[in-house]
TORMI-116745 format. One line per field, with one value per residue (C-alpha): residue number from 0; x, y, z. Coordinates in steps of 0.5 Angstrom, whole numbers, plus 2048, in hexadecimal, padded with zeros to 3 digits. Example, Ala and Ser with C-alpha at 12.3 -4.5 7.8 and 13.67 -1.06 7.14 Angstrom:
k <- (0	1);
xx <- (819	81B);
yy <- (7F7	7FE);
zz <- (810	80E);
***
This chain:
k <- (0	1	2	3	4	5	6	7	8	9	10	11	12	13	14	15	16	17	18	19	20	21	22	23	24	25	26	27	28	29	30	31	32	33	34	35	36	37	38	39	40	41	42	43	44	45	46	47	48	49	50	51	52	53	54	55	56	57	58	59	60	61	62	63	64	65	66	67	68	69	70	71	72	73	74	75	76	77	78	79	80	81	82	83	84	85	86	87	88	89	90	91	92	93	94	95	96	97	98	99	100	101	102	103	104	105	106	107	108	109	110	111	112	113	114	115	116	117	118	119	120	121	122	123	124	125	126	127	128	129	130	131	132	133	134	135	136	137	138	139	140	141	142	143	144	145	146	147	148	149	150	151	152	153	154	155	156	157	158	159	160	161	162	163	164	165	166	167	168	169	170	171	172	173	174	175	176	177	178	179	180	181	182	183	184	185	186	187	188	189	190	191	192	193	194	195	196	197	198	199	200	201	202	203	204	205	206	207	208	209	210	211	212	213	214	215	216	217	218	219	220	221	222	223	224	225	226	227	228	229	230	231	232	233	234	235	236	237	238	239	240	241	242	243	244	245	246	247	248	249	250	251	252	253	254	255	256	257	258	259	260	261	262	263	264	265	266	267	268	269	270	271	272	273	274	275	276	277	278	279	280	281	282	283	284	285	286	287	288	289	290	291	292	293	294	295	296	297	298	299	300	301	302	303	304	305	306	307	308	309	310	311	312	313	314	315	316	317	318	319	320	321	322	323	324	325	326	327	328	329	330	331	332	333	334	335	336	337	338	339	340	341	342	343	344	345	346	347	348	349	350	351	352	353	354	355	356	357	358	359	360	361	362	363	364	365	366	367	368	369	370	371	372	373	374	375	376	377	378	379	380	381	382	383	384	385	386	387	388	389	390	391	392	393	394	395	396	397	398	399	400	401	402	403	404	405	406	407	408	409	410	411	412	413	414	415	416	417	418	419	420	421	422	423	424	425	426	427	428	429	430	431	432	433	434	435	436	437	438	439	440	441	442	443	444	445	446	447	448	449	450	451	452	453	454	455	456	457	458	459	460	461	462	463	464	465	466	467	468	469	470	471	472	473	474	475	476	477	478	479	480	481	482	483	484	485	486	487	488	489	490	491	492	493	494	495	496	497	498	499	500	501	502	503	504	505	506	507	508	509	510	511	512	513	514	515	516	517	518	519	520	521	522	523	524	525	526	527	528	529	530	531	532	533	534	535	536	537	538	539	540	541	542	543	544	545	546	547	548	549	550	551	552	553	554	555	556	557	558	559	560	561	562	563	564	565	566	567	568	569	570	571	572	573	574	575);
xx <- (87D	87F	878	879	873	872	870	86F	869	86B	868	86D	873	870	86E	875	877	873	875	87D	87C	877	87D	882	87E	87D	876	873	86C	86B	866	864	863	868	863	862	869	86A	864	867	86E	86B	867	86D	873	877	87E	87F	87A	87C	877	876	877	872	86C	865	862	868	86D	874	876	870	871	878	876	870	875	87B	877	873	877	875	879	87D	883	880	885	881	883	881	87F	87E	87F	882	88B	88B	88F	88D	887	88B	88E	888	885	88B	88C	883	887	886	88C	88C	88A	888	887	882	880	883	889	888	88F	88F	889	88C	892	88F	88B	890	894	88F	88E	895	896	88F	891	898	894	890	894	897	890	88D	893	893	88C	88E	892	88D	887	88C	88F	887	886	88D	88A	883	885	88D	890	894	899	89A	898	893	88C	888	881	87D	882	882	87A	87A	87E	87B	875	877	87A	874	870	873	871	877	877	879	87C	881	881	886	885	88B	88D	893	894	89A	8A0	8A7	8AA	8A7	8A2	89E	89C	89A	89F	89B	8A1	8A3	89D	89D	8A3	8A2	89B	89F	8A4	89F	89B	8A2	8A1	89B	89D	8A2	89E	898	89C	895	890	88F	88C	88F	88C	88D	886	887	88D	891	88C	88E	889	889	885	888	884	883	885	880	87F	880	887	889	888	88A	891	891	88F	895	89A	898	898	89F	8A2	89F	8A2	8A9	8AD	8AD	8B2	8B1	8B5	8BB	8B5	8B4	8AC	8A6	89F	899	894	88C	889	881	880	878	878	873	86E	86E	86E	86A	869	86C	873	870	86C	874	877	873	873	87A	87B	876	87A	881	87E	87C	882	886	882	885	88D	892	894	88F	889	881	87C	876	870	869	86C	872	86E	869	86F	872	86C	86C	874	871	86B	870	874	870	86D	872	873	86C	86E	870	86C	865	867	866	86D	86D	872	871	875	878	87B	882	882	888	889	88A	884	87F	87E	87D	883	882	87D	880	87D	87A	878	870	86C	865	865	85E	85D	862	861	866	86D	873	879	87C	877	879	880	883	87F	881	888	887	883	887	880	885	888	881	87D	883	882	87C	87D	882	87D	877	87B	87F	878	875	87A	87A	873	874	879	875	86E	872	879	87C	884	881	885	883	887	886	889	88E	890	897	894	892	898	89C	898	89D	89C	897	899	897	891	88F	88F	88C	885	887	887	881	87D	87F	883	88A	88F	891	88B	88B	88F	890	890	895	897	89E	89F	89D	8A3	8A8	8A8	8AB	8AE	8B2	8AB	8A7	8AD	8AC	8A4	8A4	8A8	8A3	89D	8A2	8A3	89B	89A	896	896	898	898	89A	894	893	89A	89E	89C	8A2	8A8	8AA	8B0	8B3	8B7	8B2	8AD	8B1	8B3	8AC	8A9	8A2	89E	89B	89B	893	895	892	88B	88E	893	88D	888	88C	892	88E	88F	895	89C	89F	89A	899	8A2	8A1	89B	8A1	8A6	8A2	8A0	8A7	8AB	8A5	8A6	8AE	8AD	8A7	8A2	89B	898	891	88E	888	883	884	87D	87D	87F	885	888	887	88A	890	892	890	895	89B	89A	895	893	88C	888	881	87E	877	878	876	873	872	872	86D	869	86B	864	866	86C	86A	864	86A	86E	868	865	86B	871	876	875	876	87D	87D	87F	878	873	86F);
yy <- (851	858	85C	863	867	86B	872	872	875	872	86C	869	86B	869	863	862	862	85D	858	859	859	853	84F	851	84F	855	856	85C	860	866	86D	871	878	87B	87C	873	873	877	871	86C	86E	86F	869	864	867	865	864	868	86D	86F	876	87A	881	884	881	885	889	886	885	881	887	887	880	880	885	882	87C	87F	882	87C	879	872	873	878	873	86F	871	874	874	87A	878	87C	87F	885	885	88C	88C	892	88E	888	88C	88F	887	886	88B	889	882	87E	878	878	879	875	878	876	870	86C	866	861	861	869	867	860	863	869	865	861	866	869	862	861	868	868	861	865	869	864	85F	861	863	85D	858	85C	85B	854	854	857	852	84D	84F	851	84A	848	84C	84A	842	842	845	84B	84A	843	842	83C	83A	83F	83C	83D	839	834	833	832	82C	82A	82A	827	822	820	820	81A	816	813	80F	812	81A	81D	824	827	82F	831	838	83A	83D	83F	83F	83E	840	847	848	84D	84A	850	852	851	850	84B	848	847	843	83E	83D	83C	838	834	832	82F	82A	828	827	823	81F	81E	821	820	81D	823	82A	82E	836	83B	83D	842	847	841	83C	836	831	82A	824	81D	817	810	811	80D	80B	80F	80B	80C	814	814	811	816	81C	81B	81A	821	823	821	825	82C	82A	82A	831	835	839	841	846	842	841	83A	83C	836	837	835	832	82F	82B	82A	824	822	81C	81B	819	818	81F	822	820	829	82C	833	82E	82B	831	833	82D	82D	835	833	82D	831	837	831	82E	835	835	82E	82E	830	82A	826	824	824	820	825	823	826	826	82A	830	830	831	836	83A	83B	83D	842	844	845	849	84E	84E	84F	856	857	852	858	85D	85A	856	850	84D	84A	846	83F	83D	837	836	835	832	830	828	829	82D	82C	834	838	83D	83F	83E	83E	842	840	844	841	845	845	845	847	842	83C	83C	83B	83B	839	83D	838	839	840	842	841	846	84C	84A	84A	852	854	854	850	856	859	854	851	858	857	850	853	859	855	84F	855	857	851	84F	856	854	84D	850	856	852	84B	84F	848	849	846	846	847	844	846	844	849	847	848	84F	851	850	853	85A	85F	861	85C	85D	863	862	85C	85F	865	860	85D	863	866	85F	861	85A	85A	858	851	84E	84F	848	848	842	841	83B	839	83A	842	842	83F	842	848	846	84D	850	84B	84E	855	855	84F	853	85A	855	853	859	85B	856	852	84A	847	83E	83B	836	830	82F	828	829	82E	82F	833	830	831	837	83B	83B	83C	842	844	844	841	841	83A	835	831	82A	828	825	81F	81C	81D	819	813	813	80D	809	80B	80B	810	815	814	815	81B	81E	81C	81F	826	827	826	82A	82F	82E	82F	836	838	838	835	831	82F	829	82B	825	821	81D	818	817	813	817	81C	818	817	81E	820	81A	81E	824	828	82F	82F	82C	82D	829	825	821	828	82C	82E	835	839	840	845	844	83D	83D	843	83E	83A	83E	840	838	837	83C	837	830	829	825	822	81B	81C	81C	817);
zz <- (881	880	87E	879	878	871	870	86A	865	85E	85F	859	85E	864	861	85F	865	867	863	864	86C	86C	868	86C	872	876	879	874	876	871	871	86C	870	875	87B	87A	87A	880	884	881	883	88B	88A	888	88A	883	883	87E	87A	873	870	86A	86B	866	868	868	86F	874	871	872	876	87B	87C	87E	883	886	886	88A	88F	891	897	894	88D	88E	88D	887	880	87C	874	86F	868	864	85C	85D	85D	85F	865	869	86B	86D	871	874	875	879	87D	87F	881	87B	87B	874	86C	867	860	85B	858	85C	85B	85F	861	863	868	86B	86C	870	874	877	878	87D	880	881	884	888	88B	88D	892	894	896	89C	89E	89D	8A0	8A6	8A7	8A7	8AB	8B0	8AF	8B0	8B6	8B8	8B8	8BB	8C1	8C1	8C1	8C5	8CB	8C8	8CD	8CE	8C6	8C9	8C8	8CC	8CF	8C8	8C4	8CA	8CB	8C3	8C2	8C9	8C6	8BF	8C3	8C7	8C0	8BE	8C4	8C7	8CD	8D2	8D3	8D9	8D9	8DE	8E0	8E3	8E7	8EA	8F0	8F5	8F2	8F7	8F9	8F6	8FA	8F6	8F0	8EC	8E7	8E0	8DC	8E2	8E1	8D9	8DA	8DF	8DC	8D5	8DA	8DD	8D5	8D3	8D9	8D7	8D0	8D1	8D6	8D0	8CA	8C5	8C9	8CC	8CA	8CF	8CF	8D4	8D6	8DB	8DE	8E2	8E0	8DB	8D8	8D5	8D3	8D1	8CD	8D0	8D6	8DA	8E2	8E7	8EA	8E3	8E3	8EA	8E8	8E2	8E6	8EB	8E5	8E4	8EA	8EB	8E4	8E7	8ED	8EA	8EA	8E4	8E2	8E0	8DF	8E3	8E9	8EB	8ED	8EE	8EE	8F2	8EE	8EF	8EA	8E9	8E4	8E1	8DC	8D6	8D6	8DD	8DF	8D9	8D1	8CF	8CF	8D2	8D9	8D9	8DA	8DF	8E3	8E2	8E5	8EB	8ED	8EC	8F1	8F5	8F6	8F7	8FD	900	8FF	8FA	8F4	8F5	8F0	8F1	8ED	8ED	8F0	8F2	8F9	8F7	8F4	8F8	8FD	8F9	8F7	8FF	900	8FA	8FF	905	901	8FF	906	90A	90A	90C	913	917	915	916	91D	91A	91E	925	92A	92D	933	935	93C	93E	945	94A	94A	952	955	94F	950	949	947	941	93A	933	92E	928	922	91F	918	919	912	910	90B	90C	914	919	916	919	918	914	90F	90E	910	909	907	90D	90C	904	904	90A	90E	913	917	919	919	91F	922	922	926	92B	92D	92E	932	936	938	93A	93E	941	943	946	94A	94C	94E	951	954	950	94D	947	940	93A	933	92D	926	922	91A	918	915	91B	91F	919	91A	91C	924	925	92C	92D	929	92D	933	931	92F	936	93A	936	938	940	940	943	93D	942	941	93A	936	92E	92C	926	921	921	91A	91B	921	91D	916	919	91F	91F	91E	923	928	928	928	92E	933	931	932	938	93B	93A	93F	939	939	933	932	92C	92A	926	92A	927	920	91E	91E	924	927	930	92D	92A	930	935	930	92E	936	935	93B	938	934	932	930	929	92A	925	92B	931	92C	92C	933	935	930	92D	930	92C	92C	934	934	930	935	93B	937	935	93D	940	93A	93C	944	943	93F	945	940	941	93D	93B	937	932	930	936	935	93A	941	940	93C	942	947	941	941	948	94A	945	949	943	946	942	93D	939	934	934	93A	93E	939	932	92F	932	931	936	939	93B	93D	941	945	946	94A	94D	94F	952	952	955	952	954	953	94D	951	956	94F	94F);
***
């Protein structure tokens, strides 16, 4: 309702006013005195303020004054009511700041029309200010409760109608957390405005596969949420998972790209894994992160195991940095024996983590991690040096050619001048460049086999040793050997383990071994845990071997006390 104050002395006037303001159905309020006037004008801020020139101490002059001067009313429109028609006192209200004159006695007419008059044009003025100011509360809470970018629900309007879902007590809710990684054949996933639009790509999947049965939000950078009523039974929910699985999975056109997208799923169920949308969610982004640690496309319920799990992936994380400055990294060695004498030739080297929380961690606990913060290059520095130095001391202490094998990743081995760099460590560690192995997978020496080549014959030249491990599992065809000149090839630990009780393992062992022997390549087989499979492979013409059957990992101590008990060891086919 419109608000009018009066100023106004004679009271048969004022109350005149009053009675037609109060008819037309303004809200009218009314002083006496020009100093009331001016308080009531500060404490109600009118939409108009209607007063007498002439009245007694402040007169309308004072009041108009103290009115524009005060930020709170300075543009209220203020109407002069007067008795006087002399037009050099209009002129001089005017030019004060007075919108108008209304002269004595008052028609009714004359007063309406002024007032409207004022309204509208106040209105005039306001009105952009006011649908500007709509406008930005609107987009303010179009920011607060949507993605700007993608215009999806964010993660507060998504917890939201979660919640309000739950409240009304459904049988069963699936909520599905979604993240998005590697994107091929991009490989750095990481422009933001590429990341929008396979984000908004991968939404309109999912809305055609649950149209409105599913909220889907976006709750994070590359991030997407959903939850689907009445889905019970984990079978049911498996099945409906793999669906989803399998339309993020299909190419998604972008810019004339045909990209796809990698994606891990953390899926809670109500009421099972919790009874409120804000303990779902964080159920949810634990089993996400959780199965991001296992593989890529697949889906993880969570569980107590997985954060348990996931909260000591974080722990090791945050930790590796400090592995190697506080000397909390150690090698283990197992033996390589010769298949004919029985003789130790050489150790393969394997990293351990004393972690001083979590105990003795194998590297499988930890490499994703190096690999991850780039931790892997000094650490496998490292792993060289001190396998470098010990081999140099069993060679000083027992005058024995042993060899010693170290494991390099792909990150390793693409560093540039890795030869010098290896044989530098080498040579600073006082042992020969030949008596050092770098073992690598086949995948490492194939992705770039022009690469491969180049930084082979500079390890060659050094006089370093390179096998290929795991050998059997790749791809690695005759051309490509007989062209990258390994020293060795290591039989995947999965043939050994069943040559006796399966004719294509035991025929793909025979195979590797005499493909190797027509190329003068050695060969050693890893895992081998009974004598059986050691008379097997001696009997194929296997150069070496190592696994349980003669030892497990051991500390350097102890693999040094086994040189020391018995420097040429028994034939394995003497053993009782």
């Amino acid at each position: 309702m419109t608000k009018i104050l009066i100023i106004e002395d004679d009271l048969t006037t004022q109350k005149l006013l009053l009675k037609i303001l109060q008819e037309e159905g303004f809200e009218a309020i009314a002083a006496s005195k020009g100093q009331t006037g001016i308080q009531l004008a500060r404490a109600h801020e009118p939409d108009i303020i209607i007063c007498d020139v002439m009245m007694p101490e402040v007169n309308g002059y004072d009041v108009l004054n103290e009115i524009r001067s005060d930020t709170s009313t300075a543009d209220i429109p203020f109407i002069f009511l007067t008795a006087l028609s002399d037009h050099q006192d209009r002129r001089h209200g005017m030019e004060m700041g007075a919108d108008d004159y209304l002269t004595k006695p008052i028609k009714r007419t004359e007063l309406l029309n002024a007032i409207s008059v004022r309204l509208a044009k106040r209105s005039a003025m306001t009105q952009p200010y006011i649908d500007e100011m709509r406008r930005a509360a609107q987009n303010l809470a179009t920011m607060a409760y949507y993605d700007p970018l993608t215009h999806l629900p964010n993660r507060i309007t998504f917890h939201h109608r979660l919640q309000a879902c739950l409240e009304r007590q459904p049988d069963s809710v699936v909520v599905l957390y979604l993240g998005f990684d590697e994107l091929v054949p991009i490989p750095n996933f990481s422009d933001p405005t590429l990341i929008h639009q396979v984000i908004q790509a991968m939404a309109q999947q999912l809305a055609r596969l649950f149209g409105q049965d599913g909220c889907i939000a976006r709750v994070g950078e590359r991030e997407l949420c959903l939850f689907v009523q009445d889905v019970s039974g984990r079978s049911a929910i498996a099945e409906m998972t793999h669906q989803v699985l399998a339309v993020m999975q299909e190419p998604c056109s972008i810019d004339g790209h045909c990209l796809q997208v990698q994606t891990n799923i953390g899926l809670v169920v109500f009421p099972e894994h919790g009874n409120t949308a804000s303990e779902l969610l964080e159920k949810a982004t634990i089993a996400m992160q959780y199965s991001k640690t296992q593989a890529p496309n697949q889906f993880q319920f969570y569980s107590d195991k997985a954060e348990q799990l996931l909260a000591e992936q974080q722990l090791i994380y945050n930790t590796l940095n400090y592995a190697l400055e506080r000397q909390q990294l150690c090698l283990y060695f197992q033996p390589q024996v010769h298949l004919i004498t029985g003789r130790i030739i050489g150790a393969e080297a394997f990293l351990r983590w004393q972690h001083p929380e979590l105990g003795l961690l194998n590297p499988q606990r930890f490499l994703d991690a190096a690999e991850s913060t780039g931790m892997i290059v000094p650490i496998g520095d490292w792993v060289i040096q001190t396998a470098c130095q010990q081999a140099a001391l069993w060679r000083s202490l027992y005058q024995l050619p042993i060899r010693v094998a170290v494991n390099l990743s792909m990150r390793q081995f693409m560093q540039p001048n890795l030869a010098h760099k290896i044989v530098e460590i080498a040579e600073r560690a006082g042992l020969p460049p030949e008596f050092l192995m770098l073992e690598l997978k086949e995948n490492t020496l194939t992705s770039n086999v022009e690469f491969a080549t180049i930084n082979l014959r500079q390890l060659e030249a050094a006089g370093v040793r390179v096998a290929v491990d795991n050998f059997g599992t790749g791809f690695s065809s005759l051309r490509q050997l007989r062209r990258l000149r390994v020293n060795l090839l290591k039989i995947d630990r999965s043939f050994v383990h069943q040559v006796m009780i399966n004719e294509d393992d035991a025929a793909i062992a025979k195979a590797i071994v005499a493909m190797a022997h027509a190329l003068q390549i050695k060969v050693v087989a890893e895992g081998v845990e009974t004598e059986e499979q050691a008379q097997f492979l001696r009997q194929c013409g296997c150069y070496a071997m190592q696994g349980y059957l003669y030892s497990e990992p051991m500390p350097q101590a102890n693999f040094q006390e086994l040189l020391t008990s018995d420097r040429r060891l028994l034939t394995l086919s003497s053993k009782t």
